[in-house]
C-alpha positions as CSV (number, residue, x, y, z in Angstrom):
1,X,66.2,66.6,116.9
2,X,67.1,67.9,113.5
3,X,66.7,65.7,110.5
4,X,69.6,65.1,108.5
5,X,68.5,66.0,105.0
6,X,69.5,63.4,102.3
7,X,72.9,64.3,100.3
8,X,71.5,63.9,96.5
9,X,73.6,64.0,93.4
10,X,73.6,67.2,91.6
11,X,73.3,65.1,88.3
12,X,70.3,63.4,89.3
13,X,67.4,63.8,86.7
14,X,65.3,66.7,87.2
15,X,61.9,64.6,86.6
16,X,59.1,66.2,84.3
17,X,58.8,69.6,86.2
18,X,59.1,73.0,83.8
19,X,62.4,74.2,85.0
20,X,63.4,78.1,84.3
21,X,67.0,78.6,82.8
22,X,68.7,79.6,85.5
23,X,68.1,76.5,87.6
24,X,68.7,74.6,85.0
25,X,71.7,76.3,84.8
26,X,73.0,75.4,88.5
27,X,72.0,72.0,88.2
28,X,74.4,71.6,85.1
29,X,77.4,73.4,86.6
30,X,77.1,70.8,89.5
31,X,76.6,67.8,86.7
32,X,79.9,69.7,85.5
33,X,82.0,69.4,87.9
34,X,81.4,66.1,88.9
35,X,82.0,65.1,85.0
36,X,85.3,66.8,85.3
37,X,86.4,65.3,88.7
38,X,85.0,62.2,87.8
39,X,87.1,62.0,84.6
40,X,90.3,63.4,86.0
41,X,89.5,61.2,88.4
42,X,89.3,58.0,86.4
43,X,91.8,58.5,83.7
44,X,94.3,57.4,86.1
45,X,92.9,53.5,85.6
46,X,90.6,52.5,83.5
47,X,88.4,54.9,81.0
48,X,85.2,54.2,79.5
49,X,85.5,53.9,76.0
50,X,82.4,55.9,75.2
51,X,81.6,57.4,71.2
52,X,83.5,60.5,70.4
53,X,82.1,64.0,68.9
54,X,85.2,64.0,66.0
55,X,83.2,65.7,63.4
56,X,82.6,62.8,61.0
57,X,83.7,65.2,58.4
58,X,87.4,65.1,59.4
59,X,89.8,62.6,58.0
60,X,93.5,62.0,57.4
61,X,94.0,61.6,53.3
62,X,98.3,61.1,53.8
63,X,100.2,59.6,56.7
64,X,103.3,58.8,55.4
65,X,106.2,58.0,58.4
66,X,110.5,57.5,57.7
67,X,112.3,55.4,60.3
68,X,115.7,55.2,60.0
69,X,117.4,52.7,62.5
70,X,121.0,53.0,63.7
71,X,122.8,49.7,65.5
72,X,122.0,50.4,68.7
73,X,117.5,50.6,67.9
74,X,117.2,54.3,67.7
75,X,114.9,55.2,64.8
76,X,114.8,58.7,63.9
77,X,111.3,59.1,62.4
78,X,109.2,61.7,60.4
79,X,106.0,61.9,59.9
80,X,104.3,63.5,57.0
81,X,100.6,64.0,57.4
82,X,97.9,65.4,55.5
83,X,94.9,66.6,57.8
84,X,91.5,67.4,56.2
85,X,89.5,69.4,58.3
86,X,87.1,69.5,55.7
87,X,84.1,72.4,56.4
88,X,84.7,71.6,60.0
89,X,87.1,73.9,61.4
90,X,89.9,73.0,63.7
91,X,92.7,73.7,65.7
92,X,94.8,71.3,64.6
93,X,95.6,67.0,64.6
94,X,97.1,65.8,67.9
95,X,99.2,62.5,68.3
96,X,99.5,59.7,70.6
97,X,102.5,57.1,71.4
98,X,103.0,54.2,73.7
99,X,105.2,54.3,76.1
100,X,105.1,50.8,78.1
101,X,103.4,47.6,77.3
102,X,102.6,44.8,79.4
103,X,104.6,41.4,78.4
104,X,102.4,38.1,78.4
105,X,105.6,36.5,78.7
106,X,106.3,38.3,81.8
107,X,103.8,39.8,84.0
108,X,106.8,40.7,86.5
109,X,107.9,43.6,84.2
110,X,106.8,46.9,81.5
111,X,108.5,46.9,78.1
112,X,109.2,50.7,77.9
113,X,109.8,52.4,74.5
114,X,111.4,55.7,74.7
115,X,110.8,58.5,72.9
116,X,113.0,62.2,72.6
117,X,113.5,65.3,70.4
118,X,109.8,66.1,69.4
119,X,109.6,68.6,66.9
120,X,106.4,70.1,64.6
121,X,106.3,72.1,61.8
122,X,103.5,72.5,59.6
123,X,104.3,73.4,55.4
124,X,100.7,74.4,54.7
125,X,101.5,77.2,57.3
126,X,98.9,76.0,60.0
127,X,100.5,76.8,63.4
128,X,102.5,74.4,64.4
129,X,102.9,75.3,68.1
130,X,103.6,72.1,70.2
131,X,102.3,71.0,73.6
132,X,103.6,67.3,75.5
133,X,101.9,65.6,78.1
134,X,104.3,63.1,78.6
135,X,102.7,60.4,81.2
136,X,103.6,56.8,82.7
137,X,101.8,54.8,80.3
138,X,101.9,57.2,76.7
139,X,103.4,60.7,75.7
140,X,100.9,62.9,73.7
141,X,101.0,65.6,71.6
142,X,99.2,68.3,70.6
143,X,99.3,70.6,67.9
144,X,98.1,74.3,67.0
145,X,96.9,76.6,69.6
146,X,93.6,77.1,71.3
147,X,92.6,81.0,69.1
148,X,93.4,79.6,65.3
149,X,91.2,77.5,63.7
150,X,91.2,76.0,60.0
151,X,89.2,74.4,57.3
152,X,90.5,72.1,54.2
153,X,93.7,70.4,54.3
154,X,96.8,71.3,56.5
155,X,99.9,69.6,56.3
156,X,101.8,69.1,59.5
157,X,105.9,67.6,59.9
158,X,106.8,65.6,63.3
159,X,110.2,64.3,63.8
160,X,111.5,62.2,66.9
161,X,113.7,59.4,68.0
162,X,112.0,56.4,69.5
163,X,113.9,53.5,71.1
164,X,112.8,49.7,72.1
165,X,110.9,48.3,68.8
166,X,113.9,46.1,68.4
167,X,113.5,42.4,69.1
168,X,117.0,40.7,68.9
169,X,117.6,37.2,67.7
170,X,113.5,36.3,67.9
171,X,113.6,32.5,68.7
172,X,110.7,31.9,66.2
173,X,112.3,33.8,63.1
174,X,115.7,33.6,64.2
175,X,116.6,37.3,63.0
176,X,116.8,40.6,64.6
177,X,113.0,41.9,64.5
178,X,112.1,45.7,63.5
179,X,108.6,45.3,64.9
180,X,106.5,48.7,65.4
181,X,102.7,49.0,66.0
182,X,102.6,52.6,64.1
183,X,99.2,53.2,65.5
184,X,95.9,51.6,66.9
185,X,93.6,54.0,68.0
186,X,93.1,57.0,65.4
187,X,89.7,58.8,66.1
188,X,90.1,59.4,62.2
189,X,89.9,57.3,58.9
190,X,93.2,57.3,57.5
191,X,92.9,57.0,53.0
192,X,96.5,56.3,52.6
193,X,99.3,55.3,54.9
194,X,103.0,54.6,53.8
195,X,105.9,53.7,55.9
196,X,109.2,53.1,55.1
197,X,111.7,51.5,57.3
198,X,115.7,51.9,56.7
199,X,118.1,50.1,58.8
200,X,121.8,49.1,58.9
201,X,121.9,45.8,56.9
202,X,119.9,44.3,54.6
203,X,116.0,43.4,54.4
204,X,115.4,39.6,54.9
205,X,112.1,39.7,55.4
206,X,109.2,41.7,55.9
207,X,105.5,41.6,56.8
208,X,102.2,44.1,57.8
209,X,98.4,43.9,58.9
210,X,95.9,46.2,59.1
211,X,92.4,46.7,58.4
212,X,91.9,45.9,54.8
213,X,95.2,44.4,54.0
214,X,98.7,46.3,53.0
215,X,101.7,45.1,50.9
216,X,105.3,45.2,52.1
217,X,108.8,45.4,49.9
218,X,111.8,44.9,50.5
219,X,115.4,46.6,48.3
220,X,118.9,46.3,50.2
221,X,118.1,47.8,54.0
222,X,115.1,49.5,52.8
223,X,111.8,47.9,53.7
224,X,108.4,50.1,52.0
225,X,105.0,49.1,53.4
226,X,101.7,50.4,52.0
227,X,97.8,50.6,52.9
228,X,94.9,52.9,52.5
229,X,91.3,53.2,53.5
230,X,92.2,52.3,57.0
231,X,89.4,53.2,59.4
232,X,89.4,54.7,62.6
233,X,90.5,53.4,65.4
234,X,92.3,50.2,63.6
235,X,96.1,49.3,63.9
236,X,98.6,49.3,61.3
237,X,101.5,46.8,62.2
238,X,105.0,46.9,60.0
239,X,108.0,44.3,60.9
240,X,111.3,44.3,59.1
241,X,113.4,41.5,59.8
242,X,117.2,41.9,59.6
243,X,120.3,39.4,60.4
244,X,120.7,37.8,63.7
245,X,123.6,40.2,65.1
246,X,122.5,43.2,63.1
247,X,121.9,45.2,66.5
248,X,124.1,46.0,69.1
249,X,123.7,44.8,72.8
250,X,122.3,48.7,73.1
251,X,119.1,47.8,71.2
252,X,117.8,45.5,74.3
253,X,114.0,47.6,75.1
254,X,114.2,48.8,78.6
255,X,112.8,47.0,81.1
256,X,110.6,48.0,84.0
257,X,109.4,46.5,87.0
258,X,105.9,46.1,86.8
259,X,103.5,45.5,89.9
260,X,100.3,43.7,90.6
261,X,98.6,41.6,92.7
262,X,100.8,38.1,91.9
263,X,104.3,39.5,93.2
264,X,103.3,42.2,95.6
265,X,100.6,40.0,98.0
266,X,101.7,36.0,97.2
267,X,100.5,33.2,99.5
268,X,103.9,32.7,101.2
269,X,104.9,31.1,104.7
270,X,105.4,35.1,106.1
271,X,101.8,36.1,104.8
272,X,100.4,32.8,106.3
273,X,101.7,33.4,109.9
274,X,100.8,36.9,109.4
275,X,96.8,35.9,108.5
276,X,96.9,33.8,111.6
277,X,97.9,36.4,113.8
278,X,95.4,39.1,111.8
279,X,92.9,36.3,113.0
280,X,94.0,36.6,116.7
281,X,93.8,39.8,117.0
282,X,90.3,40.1,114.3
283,X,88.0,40.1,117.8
284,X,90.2,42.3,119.9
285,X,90.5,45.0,116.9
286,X,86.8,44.7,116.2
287,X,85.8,45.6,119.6
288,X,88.4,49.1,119.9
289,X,87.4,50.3,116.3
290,X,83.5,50.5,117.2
291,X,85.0,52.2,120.4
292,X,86.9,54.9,118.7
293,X,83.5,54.8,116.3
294,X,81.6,57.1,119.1
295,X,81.7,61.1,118.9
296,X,83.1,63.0,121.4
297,X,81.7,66.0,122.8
298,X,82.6,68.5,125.3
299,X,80.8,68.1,128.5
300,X,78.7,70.7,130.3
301,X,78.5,72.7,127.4
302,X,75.4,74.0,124.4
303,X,75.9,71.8,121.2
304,X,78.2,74.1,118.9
305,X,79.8,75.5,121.1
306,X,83.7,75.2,122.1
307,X,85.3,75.8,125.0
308,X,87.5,78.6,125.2
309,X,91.4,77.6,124.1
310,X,89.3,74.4,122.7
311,X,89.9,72.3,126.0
312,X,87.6,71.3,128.2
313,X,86.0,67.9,130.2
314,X,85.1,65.4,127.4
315,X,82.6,62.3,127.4
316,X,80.8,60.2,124.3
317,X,78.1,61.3,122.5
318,X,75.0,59.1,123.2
319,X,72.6,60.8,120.8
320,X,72.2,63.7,118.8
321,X,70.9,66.9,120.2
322,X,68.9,69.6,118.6
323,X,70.8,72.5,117.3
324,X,69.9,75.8,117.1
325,X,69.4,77.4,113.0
326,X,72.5,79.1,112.0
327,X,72.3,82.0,109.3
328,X,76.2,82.2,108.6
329,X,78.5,78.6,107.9
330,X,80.9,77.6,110.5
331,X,83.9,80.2,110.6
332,X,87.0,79.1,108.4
333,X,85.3,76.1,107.5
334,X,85.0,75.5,103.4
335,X,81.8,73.7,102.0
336,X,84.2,70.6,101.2
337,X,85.3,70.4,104.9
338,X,81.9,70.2,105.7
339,X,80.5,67.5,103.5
340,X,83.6,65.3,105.0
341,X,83.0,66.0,108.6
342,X,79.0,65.2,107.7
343,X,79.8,61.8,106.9
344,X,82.9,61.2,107.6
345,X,84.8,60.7,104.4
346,X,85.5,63.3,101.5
347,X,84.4,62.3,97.8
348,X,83.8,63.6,94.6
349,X,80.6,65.9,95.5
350,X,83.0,67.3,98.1
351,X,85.6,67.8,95.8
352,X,82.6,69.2,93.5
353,X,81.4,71.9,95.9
354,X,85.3,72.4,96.7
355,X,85.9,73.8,92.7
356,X,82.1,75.4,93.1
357,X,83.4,77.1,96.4
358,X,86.9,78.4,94.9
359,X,85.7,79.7,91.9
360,X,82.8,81.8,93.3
361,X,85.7,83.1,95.7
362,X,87.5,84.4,92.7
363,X,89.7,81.8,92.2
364,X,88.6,80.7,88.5
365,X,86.0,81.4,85.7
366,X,84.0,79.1,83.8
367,X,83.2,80.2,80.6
368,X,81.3,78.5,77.8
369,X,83.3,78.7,74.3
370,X,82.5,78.0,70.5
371,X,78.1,77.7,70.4
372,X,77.5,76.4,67.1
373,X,74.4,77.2,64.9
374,X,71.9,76.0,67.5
375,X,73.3,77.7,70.2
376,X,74.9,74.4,71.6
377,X,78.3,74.5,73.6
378,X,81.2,72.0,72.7
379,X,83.9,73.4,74.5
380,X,84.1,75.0,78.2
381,X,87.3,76.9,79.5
382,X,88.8,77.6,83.4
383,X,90.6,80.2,83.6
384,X,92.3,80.3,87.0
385,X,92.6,84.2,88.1
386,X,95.5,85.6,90.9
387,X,93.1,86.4,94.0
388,X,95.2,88.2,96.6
389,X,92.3,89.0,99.0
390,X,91.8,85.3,100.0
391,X,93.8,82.9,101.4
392,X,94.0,79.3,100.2
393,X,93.8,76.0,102.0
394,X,96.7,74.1,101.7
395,X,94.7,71.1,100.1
396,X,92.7,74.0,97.8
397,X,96.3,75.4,96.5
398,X,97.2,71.9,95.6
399,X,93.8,71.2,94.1
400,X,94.0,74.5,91.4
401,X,97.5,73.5,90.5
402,X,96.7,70.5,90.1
403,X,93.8,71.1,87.9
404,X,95.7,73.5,86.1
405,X,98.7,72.6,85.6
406,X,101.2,74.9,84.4
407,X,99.0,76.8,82.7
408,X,96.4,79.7,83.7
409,X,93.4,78.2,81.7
410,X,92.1,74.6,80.3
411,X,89.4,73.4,78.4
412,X,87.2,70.3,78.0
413,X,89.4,69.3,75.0
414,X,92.6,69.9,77.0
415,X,90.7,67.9,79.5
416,X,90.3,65.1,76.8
417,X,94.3,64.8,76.2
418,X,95.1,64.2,79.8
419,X,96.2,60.9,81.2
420,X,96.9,59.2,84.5
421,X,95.4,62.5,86.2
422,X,95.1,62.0,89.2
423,X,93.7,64.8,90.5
424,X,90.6,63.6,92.6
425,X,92.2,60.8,94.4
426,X,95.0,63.4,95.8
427,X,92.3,66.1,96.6
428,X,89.6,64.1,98.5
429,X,92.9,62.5,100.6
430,X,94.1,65.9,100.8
431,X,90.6,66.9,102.6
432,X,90.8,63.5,105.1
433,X,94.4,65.1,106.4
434,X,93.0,68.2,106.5
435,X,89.7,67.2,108.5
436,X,92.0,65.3,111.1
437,X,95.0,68.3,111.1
438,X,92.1,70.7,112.3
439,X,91.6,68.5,115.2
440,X,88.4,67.4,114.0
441,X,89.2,63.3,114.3
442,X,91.6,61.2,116.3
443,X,92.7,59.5,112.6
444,X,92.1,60.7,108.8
445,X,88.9,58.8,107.6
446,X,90.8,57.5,105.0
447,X,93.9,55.9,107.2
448,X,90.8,54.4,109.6
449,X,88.9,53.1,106.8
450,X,91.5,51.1,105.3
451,X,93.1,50.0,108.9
452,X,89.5,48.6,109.1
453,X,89.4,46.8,105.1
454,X,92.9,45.6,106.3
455,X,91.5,43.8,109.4
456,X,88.9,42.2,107.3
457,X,90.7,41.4,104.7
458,X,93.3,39.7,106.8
459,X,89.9,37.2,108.3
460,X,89.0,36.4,105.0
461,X,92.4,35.1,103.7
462,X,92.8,33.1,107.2
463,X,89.0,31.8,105.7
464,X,90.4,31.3,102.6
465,X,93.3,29.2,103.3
466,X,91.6,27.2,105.6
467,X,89.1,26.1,102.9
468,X,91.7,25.1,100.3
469,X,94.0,23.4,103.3
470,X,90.9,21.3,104.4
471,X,89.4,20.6,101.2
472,X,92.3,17.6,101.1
473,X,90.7,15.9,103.8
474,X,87.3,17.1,103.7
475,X,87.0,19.6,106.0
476,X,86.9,22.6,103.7
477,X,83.0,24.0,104.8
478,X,84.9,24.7,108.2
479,X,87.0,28.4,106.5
480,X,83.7,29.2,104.9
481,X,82.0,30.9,107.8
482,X,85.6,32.8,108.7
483,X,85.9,33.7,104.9
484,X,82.2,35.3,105.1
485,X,83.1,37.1,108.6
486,X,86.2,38.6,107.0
487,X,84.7,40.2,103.8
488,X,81.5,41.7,105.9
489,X,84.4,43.1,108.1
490,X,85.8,44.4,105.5
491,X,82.9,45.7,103.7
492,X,81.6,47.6,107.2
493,X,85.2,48.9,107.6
494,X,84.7,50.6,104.4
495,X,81.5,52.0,105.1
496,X,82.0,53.0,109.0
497,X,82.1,56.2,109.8
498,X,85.3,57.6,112.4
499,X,84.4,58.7,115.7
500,X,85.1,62.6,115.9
501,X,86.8,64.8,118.5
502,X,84.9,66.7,121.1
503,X,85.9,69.8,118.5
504,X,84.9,67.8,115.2
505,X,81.3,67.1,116.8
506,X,81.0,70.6,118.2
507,X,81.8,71.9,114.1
508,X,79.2,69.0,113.3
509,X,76.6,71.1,115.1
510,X,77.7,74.1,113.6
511,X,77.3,72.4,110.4
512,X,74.3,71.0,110.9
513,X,72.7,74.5,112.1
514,X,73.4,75.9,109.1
515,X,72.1,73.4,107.1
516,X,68.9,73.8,109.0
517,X,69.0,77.2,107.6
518,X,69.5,76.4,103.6
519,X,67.1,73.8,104.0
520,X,63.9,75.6,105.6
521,X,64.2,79.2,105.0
522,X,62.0,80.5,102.5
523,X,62.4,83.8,100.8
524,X,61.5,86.3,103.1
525,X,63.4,84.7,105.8
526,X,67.0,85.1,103.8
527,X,69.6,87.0,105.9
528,X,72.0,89.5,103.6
529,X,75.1,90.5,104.6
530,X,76.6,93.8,103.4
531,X,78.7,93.5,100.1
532,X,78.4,89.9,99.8
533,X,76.8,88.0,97.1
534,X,74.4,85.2,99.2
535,X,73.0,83.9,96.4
536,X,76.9,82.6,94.9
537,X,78.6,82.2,98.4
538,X,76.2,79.6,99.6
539,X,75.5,77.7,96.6
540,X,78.7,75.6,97.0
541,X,77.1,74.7,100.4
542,X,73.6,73.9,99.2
543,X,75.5,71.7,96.8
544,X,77.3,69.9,99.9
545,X,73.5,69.6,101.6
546,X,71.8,68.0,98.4
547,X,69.9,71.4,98.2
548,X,71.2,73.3,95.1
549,X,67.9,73.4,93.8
550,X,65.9,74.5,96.6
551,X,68.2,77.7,96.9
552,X,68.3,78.5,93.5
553,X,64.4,78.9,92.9
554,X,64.6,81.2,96.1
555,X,66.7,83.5,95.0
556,X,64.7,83.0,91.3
557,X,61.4,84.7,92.9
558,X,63.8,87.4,95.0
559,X,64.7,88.3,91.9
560,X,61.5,88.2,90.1
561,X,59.9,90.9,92.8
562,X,63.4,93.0,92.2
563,X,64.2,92.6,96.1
564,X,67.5,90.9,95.2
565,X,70.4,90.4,91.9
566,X,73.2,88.0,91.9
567,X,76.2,88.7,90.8
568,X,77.6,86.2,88.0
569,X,81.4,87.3,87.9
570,X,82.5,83.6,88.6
571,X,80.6,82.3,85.5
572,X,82.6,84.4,82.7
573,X,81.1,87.6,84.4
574,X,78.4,87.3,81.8
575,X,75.0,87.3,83.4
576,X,73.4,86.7,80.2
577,X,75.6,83.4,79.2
578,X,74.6,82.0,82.5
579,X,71.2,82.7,82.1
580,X,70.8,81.4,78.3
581,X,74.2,78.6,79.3
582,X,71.0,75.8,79.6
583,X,69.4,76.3,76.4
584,X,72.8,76.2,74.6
585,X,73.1,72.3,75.2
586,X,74.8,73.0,78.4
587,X,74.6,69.6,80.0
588,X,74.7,67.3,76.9
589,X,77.6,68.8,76.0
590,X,79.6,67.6,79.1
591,X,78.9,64.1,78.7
592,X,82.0,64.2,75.9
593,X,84.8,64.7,78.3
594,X,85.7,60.9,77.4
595,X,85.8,60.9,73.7
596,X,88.4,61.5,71.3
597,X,91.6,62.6,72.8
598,X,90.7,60.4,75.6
599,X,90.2,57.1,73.7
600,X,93.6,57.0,72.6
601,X,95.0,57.4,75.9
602,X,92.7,54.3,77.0
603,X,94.4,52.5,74.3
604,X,98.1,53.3,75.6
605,X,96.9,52.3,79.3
606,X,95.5,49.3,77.5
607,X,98.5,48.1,75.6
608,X,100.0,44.7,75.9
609,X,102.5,42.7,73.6
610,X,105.0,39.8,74.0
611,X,108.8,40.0,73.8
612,X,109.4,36.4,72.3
613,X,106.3,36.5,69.6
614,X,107.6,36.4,66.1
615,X,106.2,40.0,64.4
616,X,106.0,37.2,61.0
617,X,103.4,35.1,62.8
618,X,101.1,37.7,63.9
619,X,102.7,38.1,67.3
620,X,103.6,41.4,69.6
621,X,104.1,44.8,68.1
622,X,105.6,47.7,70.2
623,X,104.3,50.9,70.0
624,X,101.4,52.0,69.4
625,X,99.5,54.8,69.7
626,X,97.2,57.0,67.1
627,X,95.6,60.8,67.6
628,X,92.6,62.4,65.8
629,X,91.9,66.3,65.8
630,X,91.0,69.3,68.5
């Protein structure tokens, strides 16, 4: 029998043993990719708000912001803004805005505000070139350019229309509300912040709040607001209050429908006759899905191995056999395909070993960038580079695009700036089609997995409303055993593993021989192929088998007794920066892929306001947004 080795996190601590830099090194580029997948992952939710690494030193001395509203709630605005990058150099400030809100007054839809026209320009001369990531929930945007870098005070111009701050005829002030949450969440201390608000009749009545207080005038349709010494990460709120009528029908926000849990899955009479027949058939599904749980394999036949044309007599698995050691990986199988077929479902070290696996292939180049004083690295770049000489996957083409974007390189702090990414959720799915497209399974893990959490889902409302209906005449205790039965059905569905093909098991084996080999060969027992790096082509594959470690301290004493080099050319092609990558703060400085351009992003994904709340009373404020520096 073989023993199935444990699959460990690559980020796991690496207890008190003396490590040597170069497995240090390997341990961190797997802690890297899971950070990256983890947080491109993520964004797409929720985002932990986690402390930034904005150089304290940084700081915004003049925001000053022009709206000038027409009848129908465009504002054109322009923002002034002093940036002080101090002795801190940087590549310039970047901005965040709001884009939907919830409404507490009515879960049922967004309020969107719409923006257009972005310009930049910078009067100090800075470079003023302008990138949008323009997402569901905020647009963002960055200025400068990754090579140029500067000290002291810049001064930067942006101009743009935004639409939907208006709030017609409020029912609490009785006039036309000009009610803007300029910002919420800078990742800078702002010392002085002016805006001033111009619409097409005048004043009646205006009002602010931030941090620290801020005064508001009023002269004919121009309404001035002032504050300074406004911290990071604090809102500045302005409302201008016109004449009831003062905007046309055309200033109405947009409206969007908004889902969740309340309108898309009610208790309703359908959904009630549909639990009761999910109950019906709850014992009858139960029994086929632990059916179609058993592997397949092809009868008469050495484990491995497949059948010419891949047909032949099948019959279920009883147990596992021994497999002979394999020196080579199965044949047009990727280390990500593996770790799914191992346990039946693709995640993120899957997706990890898939990025490891493509960019020792060629595919991309991670390079460290900008060591400070002490050697540390802050930033890290990808650089995806045209590879003719291999063939993609269709899920691995979709993956680097994805990852990339439109462009042939990104960064940790382009990393930062991105928002409802969701680049891990379509990759791992993308690897549970592709597991079942090459035959492998009867049905995508994914598909049977939540077939399965649907089943037990379905028990546990029957439970459910079988409680609550009997609780009026005291037989609730009777849905308490059917609610329990439905959530460990659903819980097993999640964890149950699909029954593979006769071909998927006969891979499995494949799989499994190899790992045999990665996880007992020693040193002098290492098989090299002609013109092929071993050392970088398996370590994707150790990754998958939890033995990354183990195979780097191999090829660590080849290399000590000069029987064997690697070659580095995936890792910046600079042997010497992956050697030395460890003692530059590697690691550590991966744990800041959620902090400053990030955080602002949370807040947009975060925003909520109400449509009837008077601005004058504390209520609502649209917008919002804020920005920081890169």
């Amino acid at each position: 029998m073989v023993r199935t080795a444990d699959r460990q996190s690559p980020c796991q601590p690496a207890g008190q043993r003396r490590r040597r830099s170069r497995r240090r090194v390997i341990a961190a580029l797997s802690c890297l990719m899971v950070i990256l997948l983890s947080t491109v992952g993520m964004q797409g939710t929720t985002l932990a708000h986690a402390d930034d690494d904005t150089p304290s030193s940084w700081s915004i001395p003049q925001y000053d912001l022009t709206a000038n509203v027409d009848r129908d709630g465009n504002a054109r605005v322009t923002v002034d803004m002093a940036f002080d990058f101090s002795n801190d150099r940087g590549r310039g400030p970047y901005l965040t805005f709001v884009k939907r809100q919830q409404l507490t007054d009515d879960p049922d839809h967004w309020r969107m505000i719409d923006y257009s026209g972005f310009s930049a320009s910078s009067p100090s001369g800075a470079n003023s070139a302008l990138r949008i990531t323009d997402k569901d929930a905020a647009v963002q945007l960055r200025i400068g350019t990754q090579g140029l870098t500067y000290s002291g005070v810049q001064r930067y111009r942006v101009s743009f229309t935004v639409h939907g701050l208006i709030a017609p005829h409020n029912s609490s002030s009785g006039l036309d509300e000009f009610n803007w949450r300029v910002f919420d969440s800078f990742d800078v201390p702002i010392a002085s912040a002016k805006v001033k608000v111009t619409g097409p009749a005048a004043v009646s009545r205006t009002a602010c709040s931030v941090s620290g207080g801020c005064q508001a005038v009023s002269s004919g349709s121009t309404a001035e607001f002032t504050a300074s010494d406004i911290p990071r990460r604090k809102a500045l709120q302005v409302v201008a209050g016109f004449p009831a009528g003062t905007f046309s029908d055309q200033a109405v926000a947009r409206l969007d429908k908004r889902y969740h849990v309340g309108n898309t899955f009610g208790l309703n009479p359908a959904t009630g006759i549909g639990a009761v027949l999910a109950a019906l058939l709850a014992g009858w599904a139960a029994v086929r899905a632990r059916r179609r749980s058993r592997d397949e394999e092809f009868a008469g036949v050495a484990a491995g191995i497949i059948p010419p044309g891949g047909e032949g007599p099948v019959q279920t698995r009883r147990r596992d056999p021994e497999v002979a050691v394999a020196f080579q990986p199965p044949r047009d199988v990727s280390p990500a395909e593996a770790g799914t077929l191992l346990d039946g479902s693709a995640d993120t070290e899957d997706a990890t070993a898939g990025l490891l696996d493509l960019a020792v292939r060629g595919h991309l180049t991670i390079t460290p960038m900008n060591a400070d004083r002490k050697g540390r690295t802050e930033n890290w770049s990808f650089t995806r580079t045209p590879h003719s000489g291999d063939k993609l996957r269709d899920w691995e083409r979709q993956y680097l695009d994805m990852f990339f974007g439109r462009s042939s390189e990104v960064t940790t702090a382009e990393l930062r700036g991105q928002h409802d990414n969701n680049t891990l959720s379509v990759t791992t799915g993308n690897l549970n089609t592709a597991v079942k497209a090459y035959g492998w399974y009867h049905t995508d893990p994914l598909t049977l997995r939540l077939r399965s959490l649907g089943a037990g889902l379905g028990v546990a409302l029957i439970g459910l409303l079988i409680a609550v209906a009997g609780a009026f005449v005291g037989w609730g205790l009777l849905g308490v055993p059917v609610l329990l039965i439905g959530i460990v059905m659903a819980v097993a569905g999640l964890m149950r593993s699909p029954g593979r093909t006769a071909k998927g098991t006969a891979v499995l084996d494949q799989i499994k021989g190899f790992r045999l080999y990665l996880t007992t060969a020693e040193a002098d027992q290492i098989k090299f192929e002609e013109g092929i790096d071993v050392f970088s082509r398996y370590l994707p594959w150790a990754t998958v088998f939890g033995v990354a470690d183990r195979w780097v301290k191999i090829f660590q004493d080849l290399e000590a007794r000069g029987v064997y080099h690697a070659d580095y050319g995936w890792y910046g092609g600079n042997q010497m920066a992956f050697n030395m990558a460890f003692a530059g703060g590697f690691a550590s400085s991966l744990n800041d892929m959620t902090s400053a351009m990030s955080s602002s992003m949370q807040a947009a994904s975060a925003s909520s306001t109400s449509s009837a709340g008077s601005g004058f009373s504390g209520g609502g404020g649209f917008g919002g947004g804020g920005g920081g520096g890169w």
